[in-house]
The first five atom37 places (N, CA, C, CB, O) and aatype in JSON, in Angstrom:
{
  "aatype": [20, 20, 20, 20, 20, 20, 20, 20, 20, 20, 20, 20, 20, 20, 20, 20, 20, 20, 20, 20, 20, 20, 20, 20, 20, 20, 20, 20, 20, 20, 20, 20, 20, 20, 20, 20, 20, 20, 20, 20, 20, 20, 20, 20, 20, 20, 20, 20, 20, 20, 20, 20, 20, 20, 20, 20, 20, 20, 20, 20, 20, 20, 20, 20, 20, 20, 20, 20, 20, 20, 20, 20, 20, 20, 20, 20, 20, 20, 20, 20, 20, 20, 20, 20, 20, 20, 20, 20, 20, 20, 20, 20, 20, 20, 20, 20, 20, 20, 20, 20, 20, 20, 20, 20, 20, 20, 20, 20, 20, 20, 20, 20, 20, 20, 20, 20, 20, 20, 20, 20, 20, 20, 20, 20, 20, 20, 20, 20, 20, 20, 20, 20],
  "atom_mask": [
    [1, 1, 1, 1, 1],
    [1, 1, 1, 1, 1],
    [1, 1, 1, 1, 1],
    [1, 1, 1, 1, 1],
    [1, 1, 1, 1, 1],
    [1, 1, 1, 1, 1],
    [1, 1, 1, 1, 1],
    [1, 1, 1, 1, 1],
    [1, 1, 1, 1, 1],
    [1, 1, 1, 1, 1],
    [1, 1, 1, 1, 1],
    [1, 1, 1, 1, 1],
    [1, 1, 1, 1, 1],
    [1, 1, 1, 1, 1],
    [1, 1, 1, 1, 1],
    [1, 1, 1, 1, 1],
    [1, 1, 1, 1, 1],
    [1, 1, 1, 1, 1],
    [1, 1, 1, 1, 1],
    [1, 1, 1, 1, 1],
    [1, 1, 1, 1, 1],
    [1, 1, 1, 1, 1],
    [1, 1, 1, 1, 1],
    [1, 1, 1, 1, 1],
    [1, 1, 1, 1, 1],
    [1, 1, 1, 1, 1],
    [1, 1, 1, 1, 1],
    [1, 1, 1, 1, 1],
    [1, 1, 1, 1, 1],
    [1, 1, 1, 1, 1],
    [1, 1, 1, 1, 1],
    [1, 1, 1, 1, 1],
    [1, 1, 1, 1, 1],
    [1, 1, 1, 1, 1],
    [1, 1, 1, 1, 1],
    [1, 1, 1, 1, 1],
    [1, 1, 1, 1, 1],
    [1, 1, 1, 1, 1],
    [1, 1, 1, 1, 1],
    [1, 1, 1, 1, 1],
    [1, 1, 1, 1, 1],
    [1, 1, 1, 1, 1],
    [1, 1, 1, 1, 1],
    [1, 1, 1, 1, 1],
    [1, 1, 1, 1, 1],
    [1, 1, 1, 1, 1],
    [1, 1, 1, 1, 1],
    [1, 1, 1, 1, 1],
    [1, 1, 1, 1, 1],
    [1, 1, 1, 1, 1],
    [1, 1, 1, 1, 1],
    [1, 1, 1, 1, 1],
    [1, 1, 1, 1, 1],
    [1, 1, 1, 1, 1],
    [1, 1, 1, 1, 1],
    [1, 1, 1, 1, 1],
    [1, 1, 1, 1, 1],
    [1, 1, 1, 1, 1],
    [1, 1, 1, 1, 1],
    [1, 1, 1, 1, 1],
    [1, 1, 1, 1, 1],
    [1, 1, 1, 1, 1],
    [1, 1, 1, 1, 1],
    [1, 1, 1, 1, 1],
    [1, 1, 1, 1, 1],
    [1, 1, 1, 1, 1],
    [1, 1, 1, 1, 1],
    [1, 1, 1, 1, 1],
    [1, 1, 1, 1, 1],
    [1, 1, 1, 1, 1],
    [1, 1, 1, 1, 1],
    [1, 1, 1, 1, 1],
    [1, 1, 1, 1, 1],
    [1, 1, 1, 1, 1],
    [1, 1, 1, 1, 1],
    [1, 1, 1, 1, 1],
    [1, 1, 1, 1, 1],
    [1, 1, 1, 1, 1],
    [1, 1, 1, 1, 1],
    [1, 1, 1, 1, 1],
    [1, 1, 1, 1, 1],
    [1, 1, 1, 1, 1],
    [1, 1, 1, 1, 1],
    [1, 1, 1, 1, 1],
    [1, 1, 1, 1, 1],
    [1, 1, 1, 1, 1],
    [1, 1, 1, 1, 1],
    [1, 1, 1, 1, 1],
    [1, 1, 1, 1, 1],
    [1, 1, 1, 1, 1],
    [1, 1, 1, 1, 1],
    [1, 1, 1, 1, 1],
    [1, 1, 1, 1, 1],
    [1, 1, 1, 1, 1],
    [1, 1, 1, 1, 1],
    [1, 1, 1, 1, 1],
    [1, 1, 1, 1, 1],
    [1, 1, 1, 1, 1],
    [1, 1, 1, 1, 1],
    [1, 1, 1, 1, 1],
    [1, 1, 1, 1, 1],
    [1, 1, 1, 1, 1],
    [1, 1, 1, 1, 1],
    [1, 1, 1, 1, 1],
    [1, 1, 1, 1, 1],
    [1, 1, 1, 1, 1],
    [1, 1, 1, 1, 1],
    [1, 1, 1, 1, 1],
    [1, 1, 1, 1, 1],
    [1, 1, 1, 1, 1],
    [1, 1, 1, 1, 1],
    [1, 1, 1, 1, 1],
    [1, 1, 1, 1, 1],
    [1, 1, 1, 1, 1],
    [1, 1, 1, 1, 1],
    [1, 1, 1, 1, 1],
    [1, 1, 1, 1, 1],
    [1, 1, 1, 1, 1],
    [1, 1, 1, 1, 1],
    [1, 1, 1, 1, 1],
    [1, 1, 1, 1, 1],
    [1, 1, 1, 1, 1],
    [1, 1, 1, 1, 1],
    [1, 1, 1, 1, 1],
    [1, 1, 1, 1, 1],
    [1, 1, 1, 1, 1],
    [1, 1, 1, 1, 1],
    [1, 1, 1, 1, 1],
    [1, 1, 1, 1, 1],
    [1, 1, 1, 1, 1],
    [1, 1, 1, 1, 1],
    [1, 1, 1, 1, 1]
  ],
  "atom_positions": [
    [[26.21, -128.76, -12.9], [26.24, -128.6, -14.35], [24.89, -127.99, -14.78], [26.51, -129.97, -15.08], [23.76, -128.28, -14.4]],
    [[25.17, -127.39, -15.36], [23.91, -126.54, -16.34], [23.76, -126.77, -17.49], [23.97, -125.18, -16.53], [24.86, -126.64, -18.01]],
    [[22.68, -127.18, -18.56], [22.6, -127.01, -19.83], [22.66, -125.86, -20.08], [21.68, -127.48, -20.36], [22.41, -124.86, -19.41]],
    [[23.27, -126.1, -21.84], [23.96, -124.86, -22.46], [23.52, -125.28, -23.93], [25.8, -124.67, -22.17], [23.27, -126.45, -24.25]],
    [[23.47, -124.53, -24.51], [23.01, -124.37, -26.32], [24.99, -124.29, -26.99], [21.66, -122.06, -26.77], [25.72, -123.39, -26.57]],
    [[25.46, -125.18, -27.86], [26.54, -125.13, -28.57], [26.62, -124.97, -29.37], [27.06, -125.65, -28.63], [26.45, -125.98, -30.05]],
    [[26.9, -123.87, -30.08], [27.18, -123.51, -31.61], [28.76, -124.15, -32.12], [27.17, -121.64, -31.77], [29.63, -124.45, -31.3]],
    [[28.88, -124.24, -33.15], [29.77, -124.76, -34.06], [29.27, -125.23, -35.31], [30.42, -125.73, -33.5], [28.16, -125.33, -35.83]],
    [[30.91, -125.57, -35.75], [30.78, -125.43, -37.5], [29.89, -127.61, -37.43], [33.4, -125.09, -38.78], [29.64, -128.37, -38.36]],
    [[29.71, -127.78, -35.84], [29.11, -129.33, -36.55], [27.52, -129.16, -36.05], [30.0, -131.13, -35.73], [26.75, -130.07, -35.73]],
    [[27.27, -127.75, -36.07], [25.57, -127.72, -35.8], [25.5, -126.83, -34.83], [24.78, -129.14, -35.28], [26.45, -126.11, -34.51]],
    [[23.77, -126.81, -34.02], [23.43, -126.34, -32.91], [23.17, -127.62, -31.56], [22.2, -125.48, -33.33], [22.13, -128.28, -31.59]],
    [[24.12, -127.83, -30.56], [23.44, -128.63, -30.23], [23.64, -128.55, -28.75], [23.64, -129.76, -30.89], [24.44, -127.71, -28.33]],
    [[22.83, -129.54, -27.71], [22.38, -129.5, -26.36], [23.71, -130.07, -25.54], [20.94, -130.42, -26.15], [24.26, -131.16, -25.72]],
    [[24.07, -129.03, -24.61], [25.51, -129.58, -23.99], [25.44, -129.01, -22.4], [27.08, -128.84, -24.96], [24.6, -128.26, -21.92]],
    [[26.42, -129.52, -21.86], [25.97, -129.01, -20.4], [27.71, -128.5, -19.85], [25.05, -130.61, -19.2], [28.84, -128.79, -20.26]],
    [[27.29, -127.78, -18.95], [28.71, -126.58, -18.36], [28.85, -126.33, -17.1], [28.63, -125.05, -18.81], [27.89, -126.16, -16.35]],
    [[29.87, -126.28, -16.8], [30.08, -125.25, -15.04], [31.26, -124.46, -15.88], [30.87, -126.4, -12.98], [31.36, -124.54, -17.1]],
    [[32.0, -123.81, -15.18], [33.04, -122.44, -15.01], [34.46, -123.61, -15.42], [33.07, -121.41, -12.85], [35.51, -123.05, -15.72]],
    [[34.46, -124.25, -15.42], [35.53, -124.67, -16.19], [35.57, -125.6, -17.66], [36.17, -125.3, -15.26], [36.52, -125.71, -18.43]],
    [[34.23, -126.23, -17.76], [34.15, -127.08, -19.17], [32.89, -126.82, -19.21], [34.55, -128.74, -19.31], [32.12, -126.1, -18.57]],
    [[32.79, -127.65, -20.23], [31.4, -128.11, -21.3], [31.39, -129.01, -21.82], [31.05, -127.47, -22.35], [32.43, -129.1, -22.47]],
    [[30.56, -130.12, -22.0], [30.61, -131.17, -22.78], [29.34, -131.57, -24.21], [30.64, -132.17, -21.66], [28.42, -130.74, -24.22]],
    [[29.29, -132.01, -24.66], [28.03, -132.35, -25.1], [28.61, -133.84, -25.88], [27.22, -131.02, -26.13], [29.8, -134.04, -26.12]],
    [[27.74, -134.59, -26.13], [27.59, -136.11, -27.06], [27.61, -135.5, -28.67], [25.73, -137.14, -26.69], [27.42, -134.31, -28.91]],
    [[27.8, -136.2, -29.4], [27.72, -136.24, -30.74], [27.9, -137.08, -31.72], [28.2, -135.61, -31.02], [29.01, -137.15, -32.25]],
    [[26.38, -138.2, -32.31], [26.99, -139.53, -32.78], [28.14, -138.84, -34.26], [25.38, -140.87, -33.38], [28.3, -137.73, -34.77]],
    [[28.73, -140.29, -34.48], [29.5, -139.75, -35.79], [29.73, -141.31, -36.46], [31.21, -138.74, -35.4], [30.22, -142.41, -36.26]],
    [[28.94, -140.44, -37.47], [28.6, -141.68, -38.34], [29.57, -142.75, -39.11], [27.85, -141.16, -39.34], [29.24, -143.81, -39.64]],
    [[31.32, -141.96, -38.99], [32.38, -142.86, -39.54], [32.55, -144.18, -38.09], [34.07, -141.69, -39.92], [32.84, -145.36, -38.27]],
    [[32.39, -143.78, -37.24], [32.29, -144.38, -35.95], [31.3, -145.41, -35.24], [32.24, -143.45, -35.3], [31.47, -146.48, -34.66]],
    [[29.89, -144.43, -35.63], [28.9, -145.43, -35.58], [28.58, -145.08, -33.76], [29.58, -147.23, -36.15], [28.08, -145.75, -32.86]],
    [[29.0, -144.03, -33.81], [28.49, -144.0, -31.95], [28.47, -142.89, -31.64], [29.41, -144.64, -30.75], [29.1, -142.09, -32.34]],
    [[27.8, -142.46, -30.57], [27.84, -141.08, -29.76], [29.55, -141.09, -29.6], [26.79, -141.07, -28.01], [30.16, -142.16, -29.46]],
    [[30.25, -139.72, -29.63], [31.37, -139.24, -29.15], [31.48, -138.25, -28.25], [31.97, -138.94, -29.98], [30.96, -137.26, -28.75]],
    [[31.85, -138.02, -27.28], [31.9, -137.41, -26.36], [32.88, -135.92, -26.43], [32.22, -138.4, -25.5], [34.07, -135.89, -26.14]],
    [[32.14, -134.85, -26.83], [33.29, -133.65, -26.58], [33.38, -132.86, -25.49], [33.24, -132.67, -27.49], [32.4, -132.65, -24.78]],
    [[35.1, -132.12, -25.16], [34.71, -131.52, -23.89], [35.24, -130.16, -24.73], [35.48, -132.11, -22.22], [35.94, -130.16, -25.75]],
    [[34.84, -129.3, -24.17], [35.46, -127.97, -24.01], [35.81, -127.09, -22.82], [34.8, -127.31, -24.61], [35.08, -126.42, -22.09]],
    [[37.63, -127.34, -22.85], [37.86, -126.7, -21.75], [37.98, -125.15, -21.8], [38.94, -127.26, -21.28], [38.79, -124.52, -22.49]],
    [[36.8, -124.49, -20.74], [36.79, -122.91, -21.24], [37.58, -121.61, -21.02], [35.79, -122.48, -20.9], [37.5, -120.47, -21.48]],
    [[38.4, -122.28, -20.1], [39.85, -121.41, -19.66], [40.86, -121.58, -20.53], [40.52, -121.83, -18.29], [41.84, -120.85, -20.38]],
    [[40.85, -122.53, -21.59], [42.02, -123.03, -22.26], [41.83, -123.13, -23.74], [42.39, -124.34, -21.71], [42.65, -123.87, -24.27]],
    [[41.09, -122.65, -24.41], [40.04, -122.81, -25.98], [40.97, -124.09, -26.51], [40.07, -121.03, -27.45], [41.75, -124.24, -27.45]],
    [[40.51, -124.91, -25.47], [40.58, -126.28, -26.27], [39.14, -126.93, -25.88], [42.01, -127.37, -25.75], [38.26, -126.72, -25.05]],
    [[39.46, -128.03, -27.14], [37.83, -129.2, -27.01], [38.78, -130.26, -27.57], [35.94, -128.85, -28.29], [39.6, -130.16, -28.48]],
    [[38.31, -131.78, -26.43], [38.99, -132.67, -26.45], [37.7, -134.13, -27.27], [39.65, -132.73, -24.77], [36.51, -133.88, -27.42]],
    [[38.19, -135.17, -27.58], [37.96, -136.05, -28.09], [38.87, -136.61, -28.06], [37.52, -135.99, -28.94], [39.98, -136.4, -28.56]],
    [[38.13, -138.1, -26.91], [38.53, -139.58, -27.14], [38.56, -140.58, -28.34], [37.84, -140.16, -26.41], [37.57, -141.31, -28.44]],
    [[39.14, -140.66, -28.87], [39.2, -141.99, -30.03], [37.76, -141.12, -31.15], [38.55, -144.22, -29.0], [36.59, -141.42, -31.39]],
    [[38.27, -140.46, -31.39], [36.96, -139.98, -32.09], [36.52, -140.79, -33.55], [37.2, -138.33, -32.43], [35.52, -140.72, -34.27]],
    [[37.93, -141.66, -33.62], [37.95, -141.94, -35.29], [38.52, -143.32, -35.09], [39.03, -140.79, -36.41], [39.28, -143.57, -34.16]],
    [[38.16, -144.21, -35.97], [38.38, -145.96, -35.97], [40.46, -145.35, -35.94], [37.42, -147.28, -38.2], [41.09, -145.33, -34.88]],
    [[40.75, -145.17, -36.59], [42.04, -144.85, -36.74], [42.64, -144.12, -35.5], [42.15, -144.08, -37.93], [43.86, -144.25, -35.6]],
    [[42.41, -143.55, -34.61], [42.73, -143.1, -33.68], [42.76, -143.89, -32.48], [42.16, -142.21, -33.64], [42.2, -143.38, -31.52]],
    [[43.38, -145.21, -32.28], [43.06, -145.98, -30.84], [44.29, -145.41, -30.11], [43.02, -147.89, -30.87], [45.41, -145.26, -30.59]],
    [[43.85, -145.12, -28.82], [44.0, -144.45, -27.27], [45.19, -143.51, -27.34], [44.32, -145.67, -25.96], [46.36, -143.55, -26.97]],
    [[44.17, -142.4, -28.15], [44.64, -141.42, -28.52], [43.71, -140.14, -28.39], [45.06, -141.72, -29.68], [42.84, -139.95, -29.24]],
    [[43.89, -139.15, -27.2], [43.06, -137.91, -27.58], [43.32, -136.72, -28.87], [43.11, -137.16, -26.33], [44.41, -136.32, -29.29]],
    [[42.02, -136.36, -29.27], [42.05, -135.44, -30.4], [41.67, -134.05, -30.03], [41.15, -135.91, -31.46], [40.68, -133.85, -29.33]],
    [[42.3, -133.22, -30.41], [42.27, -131.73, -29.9], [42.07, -130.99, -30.83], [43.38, -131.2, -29.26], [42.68, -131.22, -31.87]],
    [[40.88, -129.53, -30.74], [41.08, -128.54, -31.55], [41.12, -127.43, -30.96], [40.3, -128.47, -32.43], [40.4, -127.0, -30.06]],
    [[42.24, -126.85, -31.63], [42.48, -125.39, -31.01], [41.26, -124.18, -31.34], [43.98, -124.82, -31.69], [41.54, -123.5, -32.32]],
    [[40.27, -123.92, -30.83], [39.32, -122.98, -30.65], [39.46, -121.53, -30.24], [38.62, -123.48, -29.89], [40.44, -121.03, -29.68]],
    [[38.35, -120.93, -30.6], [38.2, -119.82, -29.91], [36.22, -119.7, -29.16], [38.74, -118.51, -31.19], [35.27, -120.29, -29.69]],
    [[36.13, -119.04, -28.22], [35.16, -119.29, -27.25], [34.45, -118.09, -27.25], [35.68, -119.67, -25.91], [35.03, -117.11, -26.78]],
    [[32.83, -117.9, -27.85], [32.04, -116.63, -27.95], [30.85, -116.9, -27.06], [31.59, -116.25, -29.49], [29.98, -117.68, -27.42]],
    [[30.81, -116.26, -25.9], [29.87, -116.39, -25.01], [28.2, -115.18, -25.64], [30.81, -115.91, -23.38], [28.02, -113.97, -25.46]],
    [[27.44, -116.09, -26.29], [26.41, -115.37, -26.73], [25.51, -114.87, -25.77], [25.78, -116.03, -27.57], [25.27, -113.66, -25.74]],
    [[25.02, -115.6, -25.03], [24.3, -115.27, -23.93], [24.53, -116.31, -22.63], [22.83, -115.2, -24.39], [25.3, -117.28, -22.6]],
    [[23.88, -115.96, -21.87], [23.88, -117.35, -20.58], [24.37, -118.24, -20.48], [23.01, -118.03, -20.31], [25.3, -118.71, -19.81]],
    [[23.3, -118.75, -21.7], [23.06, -120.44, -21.81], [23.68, -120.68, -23.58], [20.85, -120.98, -21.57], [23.36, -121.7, -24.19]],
    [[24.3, -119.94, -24.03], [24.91, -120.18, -25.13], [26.26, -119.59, -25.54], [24.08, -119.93, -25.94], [26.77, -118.51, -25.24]],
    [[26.72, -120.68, -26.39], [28.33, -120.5, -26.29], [28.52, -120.71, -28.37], [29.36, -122.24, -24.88], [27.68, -121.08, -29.2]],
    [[29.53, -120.42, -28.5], [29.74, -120.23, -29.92], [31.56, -120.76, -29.62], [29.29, -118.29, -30.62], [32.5, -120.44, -28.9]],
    [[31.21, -121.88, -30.84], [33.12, -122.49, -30.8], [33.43, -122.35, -32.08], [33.58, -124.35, -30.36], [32.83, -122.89, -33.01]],
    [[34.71, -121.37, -32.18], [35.17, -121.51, -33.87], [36.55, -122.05, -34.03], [35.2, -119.98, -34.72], [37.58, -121.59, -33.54]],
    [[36.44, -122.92, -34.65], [37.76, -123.99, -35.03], [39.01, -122.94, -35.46], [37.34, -125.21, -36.59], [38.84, -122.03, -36.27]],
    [[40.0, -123.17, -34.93], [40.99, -122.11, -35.07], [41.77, -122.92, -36.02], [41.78, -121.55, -33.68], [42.91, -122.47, -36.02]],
    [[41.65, -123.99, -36.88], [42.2, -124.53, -37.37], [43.06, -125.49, -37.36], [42.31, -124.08, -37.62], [43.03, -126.47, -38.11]],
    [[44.37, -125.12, -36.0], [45.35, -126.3, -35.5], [45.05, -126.85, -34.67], [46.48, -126.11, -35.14], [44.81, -126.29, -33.6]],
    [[44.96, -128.2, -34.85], [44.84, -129.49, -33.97], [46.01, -130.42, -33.68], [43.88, -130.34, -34.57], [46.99, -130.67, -34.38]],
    [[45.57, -130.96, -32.23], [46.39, -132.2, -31.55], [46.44, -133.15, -31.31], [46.62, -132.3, -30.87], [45.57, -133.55, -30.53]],
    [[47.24, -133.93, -31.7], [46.53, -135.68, -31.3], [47.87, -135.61, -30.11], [46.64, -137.53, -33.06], [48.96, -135.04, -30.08]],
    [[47.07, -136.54, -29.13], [48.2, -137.04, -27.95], [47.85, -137.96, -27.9], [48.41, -136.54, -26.59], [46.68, -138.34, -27.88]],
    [[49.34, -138.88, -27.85], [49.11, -140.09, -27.61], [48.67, -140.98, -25.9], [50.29, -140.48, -28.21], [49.33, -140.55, -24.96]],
    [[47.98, -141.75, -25.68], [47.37, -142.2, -24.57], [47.11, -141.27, -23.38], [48.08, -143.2, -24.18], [46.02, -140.73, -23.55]],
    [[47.67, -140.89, -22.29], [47.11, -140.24, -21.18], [48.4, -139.01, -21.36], [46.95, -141.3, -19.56], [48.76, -138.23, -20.48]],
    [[48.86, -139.09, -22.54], [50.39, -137.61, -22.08], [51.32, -138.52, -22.0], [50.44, -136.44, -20.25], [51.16, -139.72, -21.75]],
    [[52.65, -137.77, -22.27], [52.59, -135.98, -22.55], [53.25, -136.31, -24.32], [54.1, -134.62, -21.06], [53.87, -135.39, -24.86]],
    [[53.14, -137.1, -24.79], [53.41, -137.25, -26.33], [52.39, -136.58, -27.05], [53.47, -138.73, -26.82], [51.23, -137.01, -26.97]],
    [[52.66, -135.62, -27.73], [51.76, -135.33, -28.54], [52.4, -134.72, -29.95], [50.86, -134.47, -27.83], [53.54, -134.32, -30.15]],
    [[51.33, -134.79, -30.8], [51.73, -134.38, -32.29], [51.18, -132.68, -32.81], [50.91, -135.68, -33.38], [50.0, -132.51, -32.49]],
    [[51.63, -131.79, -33.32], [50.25, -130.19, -33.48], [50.42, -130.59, -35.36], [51.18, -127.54, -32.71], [51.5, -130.52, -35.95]],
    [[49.26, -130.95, -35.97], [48.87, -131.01, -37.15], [47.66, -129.66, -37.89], [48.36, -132.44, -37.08], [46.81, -128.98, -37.31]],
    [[47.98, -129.71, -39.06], [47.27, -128.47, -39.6], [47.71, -126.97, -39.58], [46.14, -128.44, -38.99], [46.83, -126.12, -39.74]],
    [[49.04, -126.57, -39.4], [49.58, -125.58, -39.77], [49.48, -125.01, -40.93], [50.49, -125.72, -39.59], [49.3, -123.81, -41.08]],
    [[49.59, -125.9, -41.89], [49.14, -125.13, -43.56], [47.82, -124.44, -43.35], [48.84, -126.41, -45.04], [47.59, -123.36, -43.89]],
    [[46.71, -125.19, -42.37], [45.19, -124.92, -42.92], [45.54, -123.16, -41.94], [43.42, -126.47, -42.16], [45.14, -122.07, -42.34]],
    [[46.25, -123.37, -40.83], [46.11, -121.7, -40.04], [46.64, -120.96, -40.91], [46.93, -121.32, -38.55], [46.03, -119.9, -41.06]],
    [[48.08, -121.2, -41.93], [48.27, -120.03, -42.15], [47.49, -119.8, -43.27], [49.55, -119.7, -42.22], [47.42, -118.59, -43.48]],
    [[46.77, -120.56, -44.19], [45.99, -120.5, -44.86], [44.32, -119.24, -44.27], [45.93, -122.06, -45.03], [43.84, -118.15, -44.59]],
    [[44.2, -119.75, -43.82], [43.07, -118.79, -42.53], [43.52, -117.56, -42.5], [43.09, -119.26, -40.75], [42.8, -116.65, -42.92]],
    [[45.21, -117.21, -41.84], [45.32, -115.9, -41.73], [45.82, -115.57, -43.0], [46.09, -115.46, -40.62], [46.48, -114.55, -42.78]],
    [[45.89, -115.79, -44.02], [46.45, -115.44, -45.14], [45.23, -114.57, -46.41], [47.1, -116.92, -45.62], [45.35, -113.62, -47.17]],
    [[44.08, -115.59, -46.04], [42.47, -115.55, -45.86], [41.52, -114.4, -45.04], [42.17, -116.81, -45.14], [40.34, -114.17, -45.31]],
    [[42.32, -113.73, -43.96], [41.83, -112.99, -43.06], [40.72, -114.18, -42.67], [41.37, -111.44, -43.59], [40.12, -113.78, -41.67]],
    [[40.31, -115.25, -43.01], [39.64, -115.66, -41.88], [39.79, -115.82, -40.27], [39.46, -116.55, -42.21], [38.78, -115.81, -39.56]],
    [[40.76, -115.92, -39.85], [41.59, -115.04, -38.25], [42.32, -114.37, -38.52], [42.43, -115.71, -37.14], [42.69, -114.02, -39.64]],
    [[42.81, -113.97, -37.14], [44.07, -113.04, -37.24], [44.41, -113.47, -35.68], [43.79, -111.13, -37.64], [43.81, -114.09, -34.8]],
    [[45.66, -112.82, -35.78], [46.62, -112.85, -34.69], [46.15, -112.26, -33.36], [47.82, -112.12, -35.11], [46.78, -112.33, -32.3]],
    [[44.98, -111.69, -33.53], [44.48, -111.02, -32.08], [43.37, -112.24, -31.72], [43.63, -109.14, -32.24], [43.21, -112.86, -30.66]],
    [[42.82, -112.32, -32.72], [41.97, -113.64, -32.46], [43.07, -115.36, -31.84], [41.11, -113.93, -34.35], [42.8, -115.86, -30.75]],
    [[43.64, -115.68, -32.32], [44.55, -116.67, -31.99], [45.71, -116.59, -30.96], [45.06, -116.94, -33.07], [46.33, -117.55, -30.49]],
    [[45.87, -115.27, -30.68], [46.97, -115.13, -29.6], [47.18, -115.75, -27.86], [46.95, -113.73, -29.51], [48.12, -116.28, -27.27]],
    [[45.36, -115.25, -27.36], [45.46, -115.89, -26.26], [45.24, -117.68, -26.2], [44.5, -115.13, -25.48], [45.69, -118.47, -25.37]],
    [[44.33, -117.96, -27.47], [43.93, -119.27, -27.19], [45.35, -120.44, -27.5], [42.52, -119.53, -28.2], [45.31, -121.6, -27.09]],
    [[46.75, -119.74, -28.43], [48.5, -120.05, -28.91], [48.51, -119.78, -27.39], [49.67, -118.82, -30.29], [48.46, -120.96, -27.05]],
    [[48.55, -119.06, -26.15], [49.45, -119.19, -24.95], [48.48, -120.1, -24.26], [49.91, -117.74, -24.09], [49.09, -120.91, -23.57]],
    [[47.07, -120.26, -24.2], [46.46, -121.29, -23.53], [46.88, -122.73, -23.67], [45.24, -121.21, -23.83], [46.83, -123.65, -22.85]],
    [[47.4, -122.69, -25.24], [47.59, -124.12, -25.52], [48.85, -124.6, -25.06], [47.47, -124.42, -26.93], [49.02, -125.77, -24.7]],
    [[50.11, -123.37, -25.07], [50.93, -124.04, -24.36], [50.78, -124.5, -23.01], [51.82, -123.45, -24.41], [51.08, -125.6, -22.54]],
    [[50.1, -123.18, -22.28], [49.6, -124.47, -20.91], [48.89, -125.44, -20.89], [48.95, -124.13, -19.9], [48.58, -125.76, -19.74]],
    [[48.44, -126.16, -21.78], [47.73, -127.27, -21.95], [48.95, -128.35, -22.06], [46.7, -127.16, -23.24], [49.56, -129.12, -21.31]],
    [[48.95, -128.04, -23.1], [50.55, -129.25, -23.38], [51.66, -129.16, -22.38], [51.55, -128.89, -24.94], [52.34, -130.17, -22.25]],
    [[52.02, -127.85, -21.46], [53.15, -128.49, -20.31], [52.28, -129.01, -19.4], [54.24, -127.4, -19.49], [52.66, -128.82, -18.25]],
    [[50.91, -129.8, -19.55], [50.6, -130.16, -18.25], [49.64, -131.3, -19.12], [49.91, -128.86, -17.06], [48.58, -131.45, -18.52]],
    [[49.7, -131.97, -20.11], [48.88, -132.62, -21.3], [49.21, -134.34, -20.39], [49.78, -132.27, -23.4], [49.18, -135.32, -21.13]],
    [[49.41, -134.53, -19.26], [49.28, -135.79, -18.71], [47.97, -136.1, -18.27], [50.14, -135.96, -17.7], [47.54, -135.38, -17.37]],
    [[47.16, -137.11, -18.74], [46.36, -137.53, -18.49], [45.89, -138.18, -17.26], [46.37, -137.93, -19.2], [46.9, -138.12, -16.56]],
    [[44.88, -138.82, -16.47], [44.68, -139.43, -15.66], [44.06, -140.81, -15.77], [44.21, -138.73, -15.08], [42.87, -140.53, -15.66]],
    [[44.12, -141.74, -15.88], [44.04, -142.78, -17.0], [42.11, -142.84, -15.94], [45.72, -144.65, -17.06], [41.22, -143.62, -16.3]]
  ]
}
């Protein structure tokens, strides 16, 4: 693993990577604790465990897109639709459709931007079983 610099809409902050993820900590103050995010980089998803008192053993997903700035820095932009799955797979829920088409309606994305990271996600979800 290598440290890496993470951009996103929740700051700049210190995270570490190989060729398939990234992770970094992040306390959150509705929580009261460090939370743990991953970003898987073949798949523009970033996962979260129980991120929220309301969320018990349940992962939280956002559908991303992935801007490799340099080396050691990466840029994540919230594509808007997110996933909750329930415990280790393969139940899951896709919430926030109003906010995407809102976005592309917005030109804040578009369909070239969202296309590969919409077929990544289906391979995520036919294979969304966990390993407890």
């Amino acid at each position: 693993m290598r440290k890496v610099t993470i951009q996103s809409r929740l700051g700049e902050i210190t995270g570490y990577r190989n060729d398939e993820f990234a992770y970094f900590d992040l306390f959150h103050s509705k929580v009261g604790r460090d939370v743990r995010h991953f970003v898987l980089l073949k798949l523009n998803i970033k996962l979260m465990y129980e991120p929220y008192d309301w969320m018990k053993n349940e992962w939280y997903a956002d559908l991303i897109a992935i801007e490799y700035l340099e080396n050691d820095v990466i840029r994540l932009k919230d594509l808007y639709l997110d996933i909750y799955i329930e415990g280790n797979g393969p139940t899951y829920r896709l919430v926030d459709f109003e906010d995407l088409a809102q976005a592309l309606m917005n030109n804040e994305t578009n369909v070239q931007e969202i296309e590969e990271p919409l077929k990544n996600l289906q391979l995520f979800l036919n294979n969304s079983t966990f390993a407890a």
